[in-house]
Every structure is written in structure tokens, then in C-alpha cells.
Predicted model as a PDB file, atoms N, CA, C, CB and O in Angstrom, pLDDT in the B-factor column:
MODEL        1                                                                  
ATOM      1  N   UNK A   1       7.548   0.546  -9.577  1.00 51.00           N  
ATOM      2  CA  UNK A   1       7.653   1.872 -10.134  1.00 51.00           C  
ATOM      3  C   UNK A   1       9.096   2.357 -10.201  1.00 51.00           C  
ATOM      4  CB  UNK A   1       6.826   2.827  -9.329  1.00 51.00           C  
ATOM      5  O   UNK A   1       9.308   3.492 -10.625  1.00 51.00           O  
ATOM      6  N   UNK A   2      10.065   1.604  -9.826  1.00 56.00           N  
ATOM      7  CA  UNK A   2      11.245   2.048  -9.272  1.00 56.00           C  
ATOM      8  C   UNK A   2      12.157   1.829 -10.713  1.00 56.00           C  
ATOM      9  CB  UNK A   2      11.724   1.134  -7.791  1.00 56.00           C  
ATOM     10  O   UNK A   2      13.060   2.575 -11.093  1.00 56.00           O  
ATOM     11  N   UNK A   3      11.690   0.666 -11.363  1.00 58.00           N  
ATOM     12  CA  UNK A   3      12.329   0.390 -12.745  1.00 58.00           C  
ATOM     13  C   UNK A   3      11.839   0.996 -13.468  1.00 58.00           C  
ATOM     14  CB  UNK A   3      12.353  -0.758 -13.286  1.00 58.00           C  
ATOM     15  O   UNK A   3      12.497   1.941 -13.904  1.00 58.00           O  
ATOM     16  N   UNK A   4      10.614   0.820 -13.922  1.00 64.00           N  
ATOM     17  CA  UNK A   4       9.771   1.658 -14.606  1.00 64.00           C  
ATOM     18  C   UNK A   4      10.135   3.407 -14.695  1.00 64.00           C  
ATOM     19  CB  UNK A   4       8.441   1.377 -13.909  1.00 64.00           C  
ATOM     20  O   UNK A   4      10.532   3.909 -15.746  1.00 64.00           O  
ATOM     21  N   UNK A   5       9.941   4.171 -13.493  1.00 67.00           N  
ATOM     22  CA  UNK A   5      10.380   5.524 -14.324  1.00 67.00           C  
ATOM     23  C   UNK A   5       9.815   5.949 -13.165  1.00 67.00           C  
ATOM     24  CB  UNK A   5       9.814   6.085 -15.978  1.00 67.00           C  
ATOM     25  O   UNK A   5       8.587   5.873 -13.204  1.00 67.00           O  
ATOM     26  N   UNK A   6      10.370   6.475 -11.891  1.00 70.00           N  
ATOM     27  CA  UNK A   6      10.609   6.648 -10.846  1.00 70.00           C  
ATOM     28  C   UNK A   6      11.847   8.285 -11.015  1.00 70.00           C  
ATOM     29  CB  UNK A   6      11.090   5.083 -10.264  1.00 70.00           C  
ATOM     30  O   UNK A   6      12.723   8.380 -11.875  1.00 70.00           O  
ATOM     31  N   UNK A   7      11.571   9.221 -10.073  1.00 71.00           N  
ATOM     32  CA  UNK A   7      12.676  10.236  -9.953  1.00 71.00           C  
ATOM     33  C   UNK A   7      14.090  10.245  -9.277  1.00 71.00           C  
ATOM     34  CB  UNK A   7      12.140  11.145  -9.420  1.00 71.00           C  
ATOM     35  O   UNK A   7      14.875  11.163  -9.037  1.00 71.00           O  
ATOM     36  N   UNK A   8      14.135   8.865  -9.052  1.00 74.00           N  
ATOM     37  CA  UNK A   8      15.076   8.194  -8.463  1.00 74.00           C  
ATOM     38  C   UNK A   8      16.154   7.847  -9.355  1.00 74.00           C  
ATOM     39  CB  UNK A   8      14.559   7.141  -7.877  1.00 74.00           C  
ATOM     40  O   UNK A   8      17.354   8.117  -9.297  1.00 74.00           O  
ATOM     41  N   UNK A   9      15.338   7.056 -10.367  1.00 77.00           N  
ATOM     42  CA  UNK A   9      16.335   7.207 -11.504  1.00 77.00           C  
ATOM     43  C   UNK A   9      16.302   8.056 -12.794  1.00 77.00           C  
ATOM     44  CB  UNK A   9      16.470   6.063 -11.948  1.00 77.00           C  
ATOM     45  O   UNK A   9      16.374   7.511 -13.896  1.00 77.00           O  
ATOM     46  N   UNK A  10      16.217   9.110 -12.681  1.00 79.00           N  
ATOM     47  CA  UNK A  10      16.327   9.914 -12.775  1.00 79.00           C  
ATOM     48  C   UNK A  10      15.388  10.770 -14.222  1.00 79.00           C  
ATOM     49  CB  UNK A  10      17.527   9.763 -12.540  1.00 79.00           C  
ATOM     50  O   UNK A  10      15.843  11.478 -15.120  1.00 79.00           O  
ATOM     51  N   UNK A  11      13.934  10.323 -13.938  1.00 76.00           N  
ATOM     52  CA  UNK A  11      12.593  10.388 -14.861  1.00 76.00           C  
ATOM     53  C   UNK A  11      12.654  12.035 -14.030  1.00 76.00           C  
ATOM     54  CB  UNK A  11      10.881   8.917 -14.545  1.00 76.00           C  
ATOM     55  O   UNK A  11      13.169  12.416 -12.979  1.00 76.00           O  
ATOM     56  N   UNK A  12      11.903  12.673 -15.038  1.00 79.00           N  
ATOM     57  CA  UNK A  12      11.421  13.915 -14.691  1.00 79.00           C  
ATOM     58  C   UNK A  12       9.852  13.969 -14.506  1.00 79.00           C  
ATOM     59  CB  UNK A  12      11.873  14.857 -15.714  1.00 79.00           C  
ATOM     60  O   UNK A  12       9.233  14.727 -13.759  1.00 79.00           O  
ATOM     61  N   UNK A  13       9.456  13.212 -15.166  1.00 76.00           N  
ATOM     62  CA  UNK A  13       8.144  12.843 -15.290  1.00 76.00           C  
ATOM     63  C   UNK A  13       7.610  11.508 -14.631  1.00 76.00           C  
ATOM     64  CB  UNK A  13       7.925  12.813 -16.621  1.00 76.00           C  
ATOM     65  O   UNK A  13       8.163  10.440 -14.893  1.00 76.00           O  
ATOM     66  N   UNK A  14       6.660  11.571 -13.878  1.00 74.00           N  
ATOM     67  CA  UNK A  14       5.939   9.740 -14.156  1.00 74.00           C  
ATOM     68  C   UNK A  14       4.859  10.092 -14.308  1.00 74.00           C  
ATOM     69  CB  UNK A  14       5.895   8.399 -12.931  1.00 74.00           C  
ATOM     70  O   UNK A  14       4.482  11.146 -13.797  1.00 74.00           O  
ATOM     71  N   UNK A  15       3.927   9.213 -15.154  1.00 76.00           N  
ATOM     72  CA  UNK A  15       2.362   8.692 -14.825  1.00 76.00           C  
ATOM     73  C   UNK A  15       1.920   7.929 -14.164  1.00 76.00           C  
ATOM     74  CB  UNK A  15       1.767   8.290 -15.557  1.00 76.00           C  
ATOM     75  O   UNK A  15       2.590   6.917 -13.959  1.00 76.00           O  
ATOM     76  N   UNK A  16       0.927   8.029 -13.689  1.00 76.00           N  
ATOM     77  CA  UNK A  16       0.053   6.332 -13.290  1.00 76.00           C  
ATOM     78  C   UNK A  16      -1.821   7.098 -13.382  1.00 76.00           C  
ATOM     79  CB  UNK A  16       0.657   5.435 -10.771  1.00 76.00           C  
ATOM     80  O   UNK A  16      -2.429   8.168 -13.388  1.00 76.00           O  
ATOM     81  N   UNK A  17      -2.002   5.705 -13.434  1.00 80.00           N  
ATOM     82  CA  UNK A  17      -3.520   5.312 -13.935  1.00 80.00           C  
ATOM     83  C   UNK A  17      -4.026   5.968 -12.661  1.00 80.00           C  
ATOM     84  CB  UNK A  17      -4.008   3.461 -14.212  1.00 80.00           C  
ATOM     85  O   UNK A  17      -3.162   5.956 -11.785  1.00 80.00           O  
ATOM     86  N   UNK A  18      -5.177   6.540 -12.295  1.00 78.00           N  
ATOM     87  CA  UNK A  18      -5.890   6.184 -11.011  1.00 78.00           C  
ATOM     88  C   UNK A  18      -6.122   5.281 -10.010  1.00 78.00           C  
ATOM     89  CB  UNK A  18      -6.637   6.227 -11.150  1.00 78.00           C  
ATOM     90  O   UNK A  18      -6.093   5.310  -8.780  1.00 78.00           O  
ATOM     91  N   UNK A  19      -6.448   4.173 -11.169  1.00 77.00           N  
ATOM     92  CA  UNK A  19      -6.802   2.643 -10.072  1.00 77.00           C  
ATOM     93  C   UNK A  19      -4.933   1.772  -9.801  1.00 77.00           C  
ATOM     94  CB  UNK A  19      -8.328   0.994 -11.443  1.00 77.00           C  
ATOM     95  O   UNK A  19      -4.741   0.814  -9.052  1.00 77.00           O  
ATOM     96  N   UNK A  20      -3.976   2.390 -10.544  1.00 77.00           N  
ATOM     97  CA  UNK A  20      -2.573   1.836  -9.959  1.00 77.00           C  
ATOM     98  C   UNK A  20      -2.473   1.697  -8.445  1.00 77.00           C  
ATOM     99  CB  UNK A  20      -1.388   2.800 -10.364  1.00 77.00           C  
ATOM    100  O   UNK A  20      -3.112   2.320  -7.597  1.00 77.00           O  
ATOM    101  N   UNK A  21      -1.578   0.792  -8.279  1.00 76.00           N  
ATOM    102  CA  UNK A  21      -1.769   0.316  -6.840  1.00 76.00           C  
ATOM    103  C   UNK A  21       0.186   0.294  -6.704  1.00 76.00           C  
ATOM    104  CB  UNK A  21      -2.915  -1.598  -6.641  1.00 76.00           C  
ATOM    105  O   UNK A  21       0.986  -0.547  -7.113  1.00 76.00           O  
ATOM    106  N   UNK A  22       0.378   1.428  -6.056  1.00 75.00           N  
ATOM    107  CA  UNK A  22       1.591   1.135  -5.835  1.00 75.00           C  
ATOM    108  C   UNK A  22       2.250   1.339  -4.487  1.00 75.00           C  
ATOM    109  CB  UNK A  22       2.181   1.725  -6.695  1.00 75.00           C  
ATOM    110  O   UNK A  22       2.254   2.347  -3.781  1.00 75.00           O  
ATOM    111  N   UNK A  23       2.791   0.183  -4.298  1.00 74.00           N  
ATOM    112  CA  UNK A  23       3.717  -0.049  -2.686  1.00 74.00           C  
ATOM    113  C   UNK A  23       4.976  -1.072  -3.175  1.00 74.00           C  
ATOM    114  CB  UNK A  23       2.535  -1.074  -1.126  1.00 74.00           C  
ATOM    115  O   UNK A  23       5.330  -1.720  -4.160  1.00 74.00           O  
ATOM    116  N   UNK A  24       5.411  -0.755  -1.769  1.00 74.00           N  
ATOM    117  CA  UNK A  24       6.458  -2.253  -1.843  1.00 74.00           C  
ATOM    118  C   UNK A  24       6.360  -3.566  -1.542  1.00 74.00           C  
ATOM    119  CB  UNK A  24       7.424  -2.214  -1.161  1.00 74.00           C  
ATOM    120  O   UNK A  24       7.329  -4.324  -1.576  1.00 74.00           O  
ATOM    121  N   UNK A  25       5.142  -3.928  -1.216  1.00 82.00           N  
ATOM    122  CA  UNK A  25       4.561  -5.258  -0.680  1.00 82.00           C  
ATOM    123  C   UNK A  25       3.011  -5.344  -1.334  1.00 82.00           C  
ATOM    124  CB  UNK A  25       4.537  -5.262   1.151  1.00 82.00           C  
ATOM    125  O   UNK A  25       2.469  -4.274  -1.613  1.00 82.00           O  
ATOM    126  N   UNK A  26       2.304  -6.585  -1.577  1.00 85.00           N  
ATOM    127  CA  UNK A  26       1.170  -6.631  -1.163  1.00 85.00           C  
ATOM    128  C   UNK A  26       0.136  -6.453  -0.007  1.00 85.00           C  
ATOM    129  CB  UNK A  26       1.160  -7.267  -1.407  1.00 85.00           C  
ATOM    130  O   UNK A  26       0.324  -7.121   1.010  1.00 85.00           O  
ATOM    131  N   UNK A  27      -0.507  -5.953  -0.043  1.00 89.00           N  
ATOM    132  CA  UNK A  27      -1.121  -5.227   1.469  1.00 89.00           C  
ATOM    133  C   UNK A  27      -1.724  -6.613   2.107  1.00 89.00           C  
ATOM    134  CB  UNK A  27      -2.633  -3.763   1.231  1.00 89.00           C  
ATOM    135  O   UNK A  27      -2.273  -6.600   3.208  1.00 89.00           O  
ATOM    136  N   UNK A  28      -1.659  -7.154   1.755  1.00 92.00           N  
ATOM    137  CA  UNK A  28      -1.859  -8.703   3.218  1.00 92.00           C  
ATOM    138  C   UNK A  28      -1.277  -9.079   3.538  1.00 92.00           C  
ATOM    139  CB  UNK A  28      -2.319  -9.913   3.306  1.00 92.00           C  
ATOM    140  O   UNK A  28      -1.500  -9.566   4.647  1.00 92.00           O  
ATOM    141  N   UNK A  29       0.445  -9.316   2.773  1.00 92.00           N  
ATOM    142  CA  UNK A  29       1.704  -9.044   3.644  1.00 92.00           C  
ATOM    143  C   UNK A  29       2.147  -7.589   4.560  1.00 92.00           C  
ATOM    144  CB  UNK A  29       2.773  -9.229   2.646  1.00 92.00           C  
ATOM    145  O   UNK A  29       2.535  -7.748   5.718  1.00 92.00           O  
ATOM    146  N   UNK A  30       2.064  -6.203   3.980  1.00 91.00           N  
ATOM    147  CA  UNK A  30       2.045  -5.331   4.560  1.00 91.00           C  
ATOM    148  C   UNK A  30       0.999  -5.229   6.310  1.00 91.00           C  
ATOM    149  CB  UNK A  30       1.744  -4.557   3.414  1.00 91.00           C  
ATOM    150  O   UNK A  30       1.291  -5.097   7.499  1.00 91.00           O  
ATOM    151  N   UNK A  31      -0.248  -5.383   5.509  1.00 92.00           N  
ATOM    152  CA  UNK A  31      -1.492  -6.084   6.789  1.00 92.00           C  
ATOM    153  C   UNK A  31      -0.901  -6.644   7.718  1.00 92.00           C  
ATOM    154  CB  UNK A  31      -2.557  -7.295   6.367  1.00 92.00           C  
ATOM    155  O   UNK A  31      -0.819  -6.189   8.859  1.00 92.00           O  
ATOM    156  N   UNK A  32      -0.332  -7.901   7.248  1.00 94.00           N  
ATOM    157  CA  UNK A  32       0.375  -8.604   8.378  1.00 94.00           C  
ATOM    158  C   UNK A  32       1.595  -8.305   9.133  1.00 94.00           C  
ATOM    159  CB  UNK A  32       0.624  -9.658   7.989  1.00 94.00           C  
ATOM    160  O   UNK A  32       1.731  -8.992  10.146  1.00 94.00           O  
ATOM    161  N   UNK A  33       2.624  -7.348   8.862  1.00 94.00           N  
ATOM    162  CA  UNK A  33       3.480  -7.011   9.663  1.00 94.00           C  
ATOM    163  C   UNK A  33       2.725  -5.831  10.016  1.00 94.00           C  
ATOM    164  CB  UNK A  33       4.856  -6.928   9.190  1.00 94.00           C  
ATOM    165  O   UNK A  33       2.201  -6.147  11.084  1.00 94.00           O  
ATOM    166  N   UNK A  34       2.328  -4.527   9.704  1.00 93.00           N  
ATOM    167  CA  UNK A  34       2.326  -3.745  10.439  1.00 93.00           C  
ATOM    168  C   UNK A  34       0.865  -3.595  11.092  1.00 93.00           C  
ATOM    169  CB  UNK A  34       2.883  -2.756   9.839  1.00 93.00           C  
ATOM    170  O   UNK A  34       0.741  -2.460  11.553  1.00 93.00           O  
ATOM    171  N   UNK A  35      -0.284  -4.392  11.275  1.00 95.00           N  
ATOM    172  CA  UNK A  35      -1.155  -4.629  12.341  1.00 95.00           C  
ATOM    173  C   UNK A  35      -0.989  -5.449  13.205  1.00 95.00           C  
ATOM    174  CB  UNK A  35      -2.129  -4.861  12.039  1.00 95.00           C  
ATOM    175  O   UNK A  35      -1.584  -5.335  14.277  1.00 95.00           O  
ATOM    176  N   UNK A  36       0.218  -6.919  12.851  1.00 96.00           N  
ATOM    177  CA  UNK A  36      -0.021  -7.741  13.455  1.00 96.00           C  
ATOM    178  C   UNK A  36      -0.670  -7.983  15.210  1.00 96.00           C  
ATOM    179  CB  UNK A  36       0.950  -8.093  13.126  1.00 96.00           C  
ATOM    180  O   UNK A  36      -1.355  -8.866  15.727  1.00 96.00           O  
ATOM    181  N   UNK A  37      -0.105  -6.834  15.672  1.00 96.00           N  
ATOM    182  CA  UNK A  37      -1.005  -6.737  17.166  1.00 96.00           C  
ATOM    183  C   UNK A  37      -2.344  -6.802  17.044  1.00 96.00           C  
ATOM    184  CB  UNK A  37      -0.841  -5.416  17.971  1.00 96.00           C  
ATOM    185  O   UNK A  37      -3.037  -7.665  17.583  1.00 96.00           O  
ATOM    186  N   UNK A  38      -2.917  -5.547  16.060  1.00 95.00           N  
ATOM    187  CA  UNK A  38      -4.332  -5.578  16.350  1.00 95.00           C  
ATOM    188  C   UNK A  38      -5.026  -6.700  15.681  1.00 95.00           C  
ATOM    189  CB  UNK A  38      -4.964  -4.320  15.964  1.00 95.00           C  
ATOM    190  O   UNK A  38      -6.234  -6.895  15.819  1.00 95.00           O  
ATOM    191  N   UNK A  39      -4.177  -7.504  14.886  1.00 96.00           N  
ATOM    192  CA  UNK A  39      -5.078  -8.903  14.245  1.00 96.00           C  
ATOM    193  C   UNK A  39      -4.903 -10.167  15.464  1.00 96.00           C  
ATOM    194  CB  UNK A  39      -4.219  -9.588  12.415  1.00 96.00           C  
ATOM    195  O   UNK A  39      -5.748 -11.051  15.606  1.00 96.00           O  
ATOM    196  N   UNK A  40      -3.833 -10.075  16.170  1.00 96.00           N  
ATOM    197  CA  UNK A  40      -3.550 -11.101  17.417  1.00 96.00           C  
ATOM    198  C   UNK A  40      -4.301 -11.337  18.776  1.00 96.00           C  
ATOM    199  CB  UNK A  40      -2.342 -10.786  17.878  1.00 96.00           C  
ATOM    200  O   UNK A  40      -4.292 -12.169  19.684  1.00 96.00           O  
ATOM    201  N   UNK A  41      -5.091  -9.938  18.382  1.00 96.00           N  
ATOM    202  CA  UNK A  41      -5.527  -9.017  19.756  1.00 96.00           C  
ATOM    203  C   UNK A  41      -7.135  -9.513  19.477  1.00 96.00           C  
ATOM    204  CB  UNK A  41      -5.153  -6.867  19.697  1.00 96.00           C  
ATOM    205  O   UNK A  41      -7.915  -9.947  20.325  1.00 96.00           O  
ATOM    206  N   UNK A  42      -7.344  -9.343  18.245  1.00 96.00           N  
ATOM    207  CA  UNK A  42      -8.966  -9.321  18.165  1.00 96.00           C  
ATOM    208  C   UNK A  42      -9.834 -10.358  18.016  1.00 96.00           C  
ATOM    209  CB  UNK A  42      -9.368  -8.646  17.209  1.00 96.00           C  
ATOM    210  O   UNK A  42      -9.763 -11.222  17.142  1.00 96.00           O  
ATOM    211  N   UNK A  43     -10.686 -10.264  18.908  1.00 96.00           N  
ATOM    212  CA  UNK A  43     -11.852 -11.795  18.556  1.00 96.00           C  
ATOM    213  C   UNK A  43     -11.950 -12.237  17.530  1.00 96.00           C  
ATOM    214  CB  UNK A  43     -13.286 -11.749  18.700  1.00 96.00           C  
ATOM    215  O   UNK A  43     -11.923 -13.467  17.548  1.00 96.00           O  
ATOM    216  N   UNK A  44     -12.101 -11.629  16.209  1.00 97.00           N  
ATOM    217  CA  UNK A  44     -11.865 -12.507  14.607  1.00 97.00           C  
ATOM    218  C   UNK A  44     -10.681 -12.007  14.485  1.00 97.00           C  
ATOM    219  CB  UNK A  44     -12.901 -12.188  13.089  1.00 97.00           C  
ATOM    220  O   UNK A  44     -10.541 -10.785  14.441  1.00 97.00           O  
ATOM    221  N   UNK A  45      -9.598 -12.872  14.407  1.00 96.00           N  
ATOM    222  CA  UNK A  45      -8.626 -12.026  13.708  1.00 96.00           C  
ATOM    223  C   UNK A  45      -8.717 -12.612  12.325  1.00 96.00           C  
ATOM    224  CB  UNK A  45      -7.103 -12.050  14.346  1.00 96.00           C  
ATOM    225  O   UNK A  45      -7.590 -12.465  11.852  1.00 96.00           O  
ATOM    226  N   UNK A  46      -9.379 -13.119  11.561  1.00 96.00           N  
ATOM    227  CA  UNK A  46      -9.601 -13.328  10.194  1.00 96.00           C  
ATOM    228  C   UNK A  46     -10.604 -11.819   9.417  1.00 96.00           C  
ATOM    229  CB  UNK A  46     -10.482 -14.962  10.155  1.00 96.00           C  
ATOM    230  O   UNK A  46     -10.567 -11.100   8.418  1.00 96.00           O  
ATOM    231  N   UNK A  47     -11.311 -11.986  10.503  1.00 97.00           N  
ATOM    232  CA  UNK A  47     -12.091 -10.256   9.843  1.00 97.00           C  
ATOM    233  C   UNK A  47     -11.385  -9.090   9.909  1.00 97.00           C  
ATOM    234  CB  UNK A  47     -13.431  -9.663  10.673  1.00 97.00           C  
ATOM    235  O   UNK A  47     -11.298  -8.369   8.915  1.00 97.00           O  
ATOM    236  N   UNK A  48     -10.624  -8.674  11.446  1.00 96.00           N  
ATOM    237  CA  UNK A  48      -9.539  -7.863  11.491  1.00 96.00           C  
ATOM    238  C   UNK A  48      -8.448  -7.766  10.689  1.00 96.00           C  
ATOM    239  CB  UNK A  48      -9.132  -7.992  12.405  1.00 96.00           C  
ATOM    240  O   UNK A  48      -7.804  -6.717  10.667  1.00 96.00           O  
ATOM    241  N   UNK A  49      -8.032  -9.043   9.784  1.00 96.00           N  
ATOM    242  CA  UNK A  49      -6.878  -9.206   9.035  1.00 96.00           C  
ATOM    243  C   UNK A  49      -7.808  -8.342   7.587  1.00 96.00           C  
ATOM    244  CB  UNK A  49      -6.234 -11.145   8.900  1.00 96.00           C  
ATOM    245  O   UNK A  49      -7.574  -7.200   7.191  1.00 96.00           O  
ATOM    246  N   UNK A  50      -8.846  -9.285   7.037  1.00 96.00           N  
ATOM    247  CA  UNK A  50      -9.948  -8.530   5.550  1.00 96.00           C  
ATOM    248  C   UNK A  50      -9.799  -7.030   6.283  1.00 96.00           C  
ATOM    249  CB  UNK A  50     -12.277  -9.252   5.337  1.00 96.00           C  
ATOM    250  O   UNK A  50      -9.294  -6.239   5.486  1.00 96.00           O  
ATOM    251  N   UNK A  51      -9.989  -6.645   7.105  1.00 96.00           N  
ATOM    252  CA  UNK A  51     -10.214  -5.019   7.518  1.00 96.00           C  
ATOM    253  C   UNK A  51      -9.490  -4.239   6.977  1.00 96.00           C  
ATOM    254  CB  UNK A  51     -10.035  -4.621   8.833  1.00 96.00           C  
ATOM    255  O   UNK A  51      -9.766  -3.274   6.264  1.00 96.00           O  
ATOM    256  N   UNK A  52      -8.063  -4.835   7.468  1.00 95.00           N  
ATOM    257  CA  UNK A  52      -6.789  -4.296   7.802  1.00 95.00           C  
ATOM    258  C   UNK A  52      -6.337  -3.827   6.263  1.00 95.00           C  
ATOM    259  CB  UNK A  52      -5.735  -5.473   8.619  1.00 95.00           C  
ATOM    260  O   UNK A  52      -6.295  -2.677   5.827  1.00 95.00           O  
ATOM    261  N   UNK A  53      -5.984  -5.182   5.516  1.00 94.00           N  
ATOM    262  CA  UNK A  53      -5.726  -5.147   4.272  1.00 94.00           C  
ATOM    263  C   UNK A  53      -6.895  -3.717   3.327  1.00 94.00           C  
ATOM    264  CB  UNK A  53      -5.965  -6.890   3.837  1.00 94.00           C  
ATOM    265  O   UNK A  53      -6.529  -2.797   2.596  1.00 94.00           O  
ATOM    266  N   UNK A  54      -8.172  -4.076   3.739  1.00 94.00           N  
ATOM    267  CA  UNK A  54      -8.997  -2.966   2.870  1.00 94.00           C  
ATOM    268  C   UNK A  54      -8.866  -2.031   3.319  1.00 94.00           C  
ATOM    269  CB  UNK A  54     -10.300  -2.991   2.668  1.00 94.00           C  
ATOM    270  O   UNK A  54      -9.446  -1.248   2.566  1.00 94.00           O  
ATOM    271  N   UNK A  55      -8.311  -1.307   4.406  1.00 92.00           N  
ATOM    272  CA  UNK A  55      -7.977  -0.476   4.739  1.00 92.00           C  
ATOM    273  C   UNK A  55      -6.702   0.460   3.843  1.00 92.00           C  
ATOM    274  CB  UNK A  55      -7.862  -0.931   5.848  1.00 92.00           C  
ATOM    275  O   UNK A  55      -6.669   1.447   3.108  1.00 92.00           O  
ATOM    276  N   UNK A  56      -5.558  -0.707   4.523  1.00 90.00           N  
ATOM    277  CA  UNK A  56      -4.519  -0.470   4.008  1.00 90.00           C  
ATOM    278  C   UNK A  56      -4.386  -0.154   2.161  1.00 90.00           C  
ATOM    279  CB  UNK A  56      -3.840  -1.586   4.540  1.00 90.00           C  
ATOM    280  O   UNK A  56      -3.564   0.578   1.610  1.00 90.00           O  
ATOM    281  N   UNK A  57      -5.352  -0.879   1.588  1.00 87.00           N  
ATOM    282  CA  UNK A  57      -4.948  -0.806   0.280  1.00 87.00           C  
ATOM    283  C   UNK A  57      -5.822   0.848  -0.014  1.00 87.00           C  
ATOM    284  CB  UNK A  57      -5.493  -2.395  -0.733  1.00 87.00           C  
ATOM    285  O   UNK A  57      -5.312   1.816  -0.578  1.00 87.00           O  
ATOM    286  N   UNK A  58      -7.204   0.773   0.545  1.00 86.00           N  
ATOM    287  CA  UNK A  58      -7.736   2.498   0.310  1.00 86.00           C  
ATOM    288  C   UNK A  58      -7.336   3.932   0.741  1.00 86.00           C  
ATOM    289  CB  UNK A  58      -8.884   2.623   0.789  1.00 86.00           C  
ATOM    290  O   UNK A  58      -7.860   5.002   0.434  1.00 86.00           O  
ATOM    291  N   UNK A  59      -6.070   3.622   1.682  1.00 84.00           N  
ATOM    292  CA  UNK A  59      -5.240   4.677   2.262  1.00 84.00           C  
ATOM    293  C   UNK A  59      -4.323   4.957   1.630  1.00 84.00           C  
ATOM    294  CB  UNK A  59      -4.781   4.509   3.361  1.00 84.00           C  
ATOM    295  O   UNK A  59      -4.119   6.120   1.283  1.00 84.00           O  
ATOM    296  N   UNK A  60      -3.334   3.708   1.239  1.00 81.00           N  
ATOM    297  CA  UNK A  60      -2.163   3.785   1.270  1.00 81.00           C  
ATOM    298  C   UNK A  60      -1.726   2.699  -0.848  1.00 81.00           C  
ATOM    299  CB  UNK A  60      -1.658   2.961   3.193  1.00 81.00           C  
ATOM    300  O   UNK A  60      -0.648   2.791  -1.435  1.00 81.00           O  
ATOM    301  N   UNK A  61      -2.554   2.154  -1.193  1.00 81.00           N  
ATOM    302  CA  UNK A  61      -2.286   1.876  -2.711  1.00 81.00           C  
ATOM    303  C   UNK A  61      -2.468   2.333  -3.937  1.00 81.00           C  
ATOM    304  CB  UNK A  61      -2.639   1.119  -2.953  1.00 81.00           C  
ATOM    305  O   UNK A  61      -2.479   1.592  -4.920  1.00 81.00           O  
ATOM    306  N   UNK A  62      -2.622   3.557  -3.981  1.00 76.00           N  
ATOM    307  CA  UNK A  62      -3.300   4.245  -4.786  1.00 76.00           C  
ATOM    308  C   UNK A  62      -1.716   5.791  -5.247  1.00 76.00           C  
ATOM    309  CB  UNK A  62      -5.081   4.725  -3.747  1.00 76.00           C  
ATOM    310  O   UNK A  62      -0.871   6.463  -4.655  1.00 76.00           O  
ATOM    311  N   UNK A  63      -2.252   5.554  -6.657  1.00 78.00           N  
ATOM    312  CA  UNK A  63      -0.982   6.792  -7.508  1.00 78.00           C  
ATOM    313  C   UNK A  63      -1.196   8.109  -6.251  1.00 78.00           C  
ATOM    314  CB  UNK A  63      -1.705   7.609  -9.801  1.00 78.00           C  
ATOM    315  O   UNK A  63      -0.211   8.590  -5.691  1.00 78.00           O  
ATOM    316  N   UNK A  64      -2.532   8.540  -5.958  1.00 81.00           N  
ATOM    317  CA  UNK A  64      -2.443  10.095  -5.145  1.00 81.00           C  
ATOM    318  C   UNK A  64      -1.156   9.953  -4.039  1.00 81.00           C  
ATOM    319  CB  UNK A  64      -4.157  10.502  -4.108  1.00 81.00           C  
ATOM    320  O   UNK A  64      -0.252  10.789  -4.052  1.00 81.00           O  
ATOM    321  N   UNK A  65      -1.160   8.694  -2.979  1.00 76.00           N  
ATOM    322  CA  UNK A  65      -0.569   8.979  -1.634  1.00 76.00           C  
ATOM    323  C   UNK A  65       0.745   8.890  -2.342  1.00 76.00           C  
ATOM    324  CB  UNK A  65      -0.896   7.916  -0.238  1.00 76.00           C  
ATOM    325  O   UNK A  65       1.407   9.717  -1.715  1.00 76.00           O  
ATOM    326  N   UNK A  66       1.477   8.430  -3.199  1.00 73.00           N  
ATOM    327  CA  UNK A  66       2.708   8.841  -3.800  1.00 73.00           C  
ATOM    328  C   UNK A  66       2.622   9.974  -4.916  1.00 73.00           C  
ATOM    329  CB  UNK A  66       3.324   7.631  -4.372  1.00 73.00           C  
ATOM    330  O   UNK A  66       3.707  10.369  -5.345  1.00 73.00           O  
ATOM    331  N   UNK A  67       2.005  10.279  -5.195  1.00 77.00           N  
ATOM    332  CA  UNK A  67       2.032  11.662  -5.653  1.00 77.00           C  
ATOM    333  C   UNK A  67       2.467  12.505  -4.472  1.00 77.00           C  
ATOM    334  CB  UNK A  67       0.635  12.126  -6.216  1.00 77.00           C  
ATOM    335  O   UNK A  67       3.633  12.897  -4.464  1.00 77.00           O  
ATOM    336  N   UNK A  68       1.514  12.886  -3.293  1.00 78.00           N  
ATOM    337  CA  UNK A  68       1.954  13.393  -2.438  1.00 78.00           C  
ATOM    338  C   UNK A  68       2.971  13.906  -1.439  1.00 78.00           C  
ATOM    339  CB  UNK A  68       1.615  13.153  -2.322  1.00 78.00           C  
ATOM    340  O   UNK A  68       2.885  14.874  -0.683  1.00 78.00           O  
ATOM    341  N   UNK A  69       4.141  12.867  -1.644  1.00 73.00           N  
ATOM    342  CA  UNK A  69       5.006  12.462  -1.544  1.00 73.00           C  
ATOM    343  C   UNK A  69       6.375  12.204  -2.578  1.00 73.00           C  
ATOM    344  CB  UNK A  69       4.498  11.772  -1.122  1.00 73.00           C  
ATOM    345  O   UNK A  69       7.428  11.579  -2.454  1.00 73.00           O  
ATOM    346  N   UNK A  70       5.758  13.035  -3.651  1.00 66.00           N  
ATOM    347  CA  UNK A  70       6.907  13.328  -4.392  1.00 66.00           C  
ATOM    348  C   UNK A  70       7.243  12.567  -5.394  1.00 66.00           C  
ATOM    349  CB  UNK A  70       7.877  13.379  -3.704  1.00 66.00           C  
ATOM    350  O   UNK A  70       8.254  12.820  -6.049  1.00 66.00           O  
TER     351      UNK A  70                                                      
ENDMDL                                                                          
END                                                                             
């Protein structure tokens, strides 16, 4: 989003779709650094890792939580 048309460089405007998914990583790389405890920690950590990621992507990949944020 940063090339594209971001207020950074200096867009007054942006759009995005609803279902846009925007971060700086893919969320199973993201998943993996910032749970890595609780995926190391847990009896499946293969299910804890699927968790993590579906988590992460329904919280945090979506146009609203950067809307929110400016």
C-alpha cells in the first residue's frame, strides 16, 4: 500500500476493497515471530500455529484496522 497510494507519500485519499488484506508480512510469517512462544509452548504446535495465523489475519488483515489508524 505504501507504493500504491499511501498518505505517506503524499495521497490524500486511499481506497481498499473490504476483503484487502493489508500488512507488512504474510501472517504465517508474522504468526511465526510474534507467537512464537505460544506455538513452542503448546501440545500441537501445528494447530496453535493454523490458530495463530487465522487469528492474526481476522484481527489484524483487513482495510478497517488501517483505516483506524490513519
Amino acid at each position: 500500500y505504501i507504493v500504491m497510494d499511501s498518505q505517506s507519500i503524499g495521497a490524500d485519499l486511499t481506497y481498499a476493497w473490504p476483503t484487502n488484506e493489508i500488512a507488512v508480512m504474510g501472517a504465517e510469517g508474522a504468526a511465526n515471530v510474534i507467537f512464537r512462544r505460544q506455538i513452542a509452548d503448546a501440545e500441537d504446535p501445528e494447530a496453535m500455529r493454523a490458530r495463530m495465523v487465522k487469528e492474526y489475519k481476522s484481527e489484524l488483515m483487513h482495510p478497517y484496522y488501517a483505516a483506524e489508524r490513519g
